[in-house]
N, C-alpha and C positions, 0 to 999 in steps of 0.2 A: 504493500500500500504506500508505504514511505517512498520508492523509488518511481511511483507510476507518480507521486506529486511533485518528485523534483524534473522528471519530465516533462511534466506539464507548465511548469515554472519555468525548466530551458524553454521549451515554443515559446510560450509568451513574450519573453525576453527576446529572443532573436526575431521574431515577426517583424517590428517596423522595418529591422535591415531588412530581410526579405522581400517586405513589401515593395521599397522605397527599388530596388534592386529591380525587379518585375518592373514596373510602371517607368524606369529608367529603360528597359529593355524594350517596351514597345512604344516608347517615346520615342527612340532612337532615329536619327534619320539614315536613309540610303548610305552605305558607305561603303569604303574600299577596304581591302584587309589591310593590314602596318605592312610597310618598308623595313626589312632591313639596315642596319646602322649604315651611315654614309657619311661624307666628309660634309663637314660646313658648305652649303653653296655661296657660291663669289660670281663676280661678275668675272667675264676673262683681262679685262686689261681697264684699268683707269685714263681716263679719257677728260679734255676741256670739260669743264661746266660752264653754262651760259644763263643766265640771268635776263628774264623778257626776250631771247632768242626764240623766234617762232621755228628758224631753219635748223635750231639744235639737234631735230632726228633726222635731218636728210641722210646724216654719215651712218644711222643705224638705231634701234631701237632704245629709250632713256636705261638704262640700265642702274638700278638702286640699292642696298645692302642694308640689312638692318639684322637688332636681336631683339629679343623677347624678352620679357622676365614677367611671370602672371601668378595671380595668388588667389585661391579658393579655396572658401570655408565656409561649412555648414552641413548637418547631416553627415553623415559620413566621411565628409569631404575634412583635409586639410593639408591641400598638396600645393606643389610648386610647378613648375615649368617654365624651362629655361631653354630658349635655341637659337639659331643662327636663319637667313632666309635670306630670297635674293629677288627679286620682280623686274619685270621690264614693263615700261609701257609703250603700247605700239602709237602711229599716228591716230587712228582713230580712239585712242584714251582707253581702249579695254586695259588689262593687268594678266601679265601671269607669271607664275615662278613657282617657288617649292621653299619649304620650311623641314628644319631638322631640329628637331624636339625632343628633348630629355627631362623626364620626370621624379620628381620627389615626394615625398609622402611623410608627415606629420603623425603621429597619434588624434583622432578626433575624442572630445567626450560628449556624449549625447545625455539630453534629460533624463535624470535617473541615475544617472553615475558610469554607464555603457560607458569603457573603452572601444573603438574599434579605430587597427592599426591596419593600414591597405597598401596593397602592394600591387602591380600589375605585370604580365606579357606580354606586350617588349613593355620596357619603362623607356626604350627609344625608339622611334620611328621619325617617317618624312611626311608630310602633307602637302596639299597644294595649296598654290593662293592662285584666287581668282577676284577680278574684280573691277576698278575703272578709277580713271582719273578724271572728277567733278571739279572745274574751276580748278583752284589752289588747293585741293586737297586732295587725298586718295582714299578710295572707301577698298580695305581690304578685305575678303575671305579667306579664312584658314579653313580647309576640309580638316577630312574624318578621316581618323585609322582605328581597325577591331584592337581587342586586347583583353586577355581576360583577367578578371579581377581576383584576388584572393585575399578575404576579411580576417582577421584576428579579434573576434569580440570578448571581451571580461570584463562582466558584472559579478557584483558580490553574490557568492555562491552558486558561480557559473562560469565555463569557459567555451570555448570553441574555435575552430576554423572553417572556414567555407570558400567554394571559388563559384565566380559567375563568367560564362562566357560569350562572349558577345557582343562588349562592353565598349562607348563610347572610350577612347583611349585616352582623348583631350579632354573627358570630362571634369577631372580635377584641376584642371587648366585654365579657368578663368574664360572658355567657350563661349561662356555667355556674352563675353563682347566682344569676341572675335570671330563670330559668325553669323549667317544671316541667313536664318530660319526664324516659321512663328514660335517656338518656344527659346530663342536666343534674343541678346539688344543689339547685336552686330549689323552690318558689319564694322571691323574697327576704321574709324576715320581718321587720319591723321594728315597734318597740313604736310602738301608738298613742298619739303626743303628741308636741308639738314636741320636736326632737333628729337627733340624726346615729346610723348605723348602719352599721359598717365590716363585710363581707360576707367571707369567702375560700372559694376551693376549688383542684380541682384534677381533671382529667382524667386524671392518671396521669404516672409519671415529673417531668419537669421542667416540665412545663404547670404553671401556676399561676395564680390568678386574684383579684384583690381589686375590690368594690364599696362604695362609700360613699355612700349615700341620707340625704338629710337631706329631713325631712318637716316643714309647718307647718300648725297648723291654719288656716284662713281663712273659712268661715261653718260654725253650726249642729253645731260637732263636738261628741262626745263623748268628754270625756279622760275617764283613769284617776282611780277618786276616792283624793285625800290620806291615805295612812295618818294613822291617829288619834292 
């Protein structure tokens, strides 16, 4: 009798993860499976910068370099993401390029005292960026890579581990403003021209999420022309 209650006291306890896990799983948008680790993308060769140059991409596409650094917390969540990226923008102002992302991961404590400590496969992958150049600024997209998760939960007078797979990769990544879906605030926007750009949002309740993209120009760009 004694061990069918502390059973029933493990479910209880691990449910909202499960829940929260499930409902992330068919939340999930379309995606591609993770990349294999790869070297930082660069642009090939550093090139003029031109400043109110409209003929800046005659010689070849703006070619731009930036890093990441994003922070997410709430629920289960309290991870890091750090990487390297590279984008061109063509004449007509579309965006594309690729991102290389490396993950970290914090202890969360949940209502109730719930530790849960998460880890994922890969904690590195690549992504793509997609996206366009509006005016003076860039609106970026970071995609999706799979990855499956594995929990470490302990609450008092309970332990366990569990794995989920299937699993947004970039979810603990501060997503929420780096991409541009109905359940994200992306895409992220940041002014074109060399500079840093601190990001926030929030899913609701106690989720919260900050990204800081630092972007440089490196061949063929087109900055914002100098007020007069």
């Amino acid at each position: 009798m004694a061990a069918g209650k502390r059973r029933r006291k493990s479910l209880s306890v691990a449910a909202p993860f499960w829940i929260f896990a499930a409902a992330a799983i068919l939340l999930l948008p379309p995606s591609t499976p993770a990349q294999g680790q790869a070297a930082g993308p660069s642009c090939d060769e550093d090139g003029q910068r031109n400043s109110g140059d409209t003929d800046a991409s005659s010689s070849g596409p703006q070619c731009w370099e930036g890093t990441l650094q994003a922070h997410a917390q709430g629920n289960i969540y309290n991870d890091t993401a750090d990487g390297e990226f590279k984008f061109t923008a063509a004449d007509d102002d579309t965006v594309t390029g690729t991102a290389h992302i490396r993950m970290s991961h914090a202890p969360a404590t949940m209502p109730g005292g719930c530790i849960f400590t998460r880890s994922q496969d890969p904690e590195e992958f690549d992504v793509t960026i997609d996206g366009r150049r509006n005016a003076d600024r860039f609106e970026l997209n970071f995609g999706t890579a799979l990855a499956t998760y594995t929990i470490t939960t302990k609450c008092q007078g309970h332990s366990g581990t569990g794995s989920v797979p299937g699993m947004d990769a970039f979810m603990g990544g501060s997503d929420v403003v780096l991409r541009d879906s109905p359940l994200h605030g992306g895409p992220a926007k940041v002014p074109a021209e060399d500079g840093s750009t601190t990001l926030h949002g929030s899913l609701g309740g106690e989720n919260r999420a900050t990204a800081t993209i630092q972007i440089t120009c490196k061949r063929g760009c087109i900055l914002p022309r100098a007020a007069d």
